[in-house]
C-alpha positions in Angstrom: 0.0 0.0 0.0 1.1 3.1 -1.1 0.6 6.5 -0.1 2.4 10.0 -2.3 2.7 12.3 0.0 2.2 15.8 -1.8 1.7 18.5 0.5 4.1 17.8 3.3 7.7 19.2 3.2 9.2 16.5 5.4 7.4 13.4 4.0 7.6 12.0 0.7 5.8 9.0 0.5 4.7 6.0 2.9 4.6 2.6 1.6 3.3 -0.5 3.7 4.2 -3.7 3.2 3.1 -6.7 5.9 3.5 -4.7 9.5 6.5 -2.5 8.0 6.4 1.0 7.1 8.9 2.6 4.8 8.8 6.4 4.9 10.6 8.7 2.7 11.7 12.0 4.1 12.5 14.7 2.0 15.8 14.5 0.4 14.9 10.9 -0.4 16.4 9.2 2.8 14.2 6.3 3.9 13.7 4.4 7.0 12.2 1.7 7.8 9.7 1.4 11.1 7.4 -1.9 12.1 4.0 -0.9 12.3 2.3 -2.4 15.8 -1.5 -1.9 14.4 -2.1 -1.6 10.8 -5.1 -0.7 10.6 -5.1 1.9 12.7 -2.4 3.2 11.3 -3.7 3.3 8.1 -7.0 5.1 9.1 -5.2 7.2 11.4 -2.4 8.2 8.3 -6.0 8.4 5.8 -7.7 11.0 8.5 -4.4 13.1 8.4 -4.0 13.6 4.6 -7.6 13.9 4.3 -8.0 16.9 7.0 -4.8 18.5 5.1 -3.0 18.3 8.7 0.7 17.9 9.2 2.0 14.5 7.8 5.5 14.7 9.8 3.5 15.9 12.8 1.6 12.5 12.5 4.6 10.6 12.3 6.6 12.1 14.9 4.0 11.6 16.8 3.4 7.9 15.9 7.4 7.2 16.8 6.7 8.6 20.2 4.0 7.0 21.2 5.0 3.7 19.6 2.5 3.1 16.9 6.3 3.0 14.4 9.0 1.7 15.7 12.2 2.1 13.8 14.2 -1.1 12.7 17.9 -0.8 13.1 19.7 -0.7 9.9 
């Protein structure tokens, strides 16, 4: 599942694959985070670009409170 990001200027894209997340920050650097709930995620990441909020807002946000956890490269 993919998801072009085009109104953020910190987030790129998202792409899920299984329970792993693989966001692109601007510049083009990716990282790589394991998603806990998926489906929340999703919805949650779908209300955010829907209401035109802040994308890296939503996933700082989600790497604080644990929703993405990063994988060690």
């Amino acid at each position: 599942m993919q998801f072009a990001i085009s109104n953020s200027t910190a987030i790129e894209n998202i792409a899920l694959n299984d329970n792993t997340a693989t966001v692109t920050f601007a510049g083009g650097r990716d990282y790589d985070y394991t998603v806990n709930d998926v489906t929340a995620f999703v919805t949650a990441l779908s209300q955010v670009i829907e209401s035109g909020k802040s994308i890296g807002q939503f996933v700082n946000q989600s790497v604080k409170n644990e929703a993405l956890q990063r994988i060690a490269a």
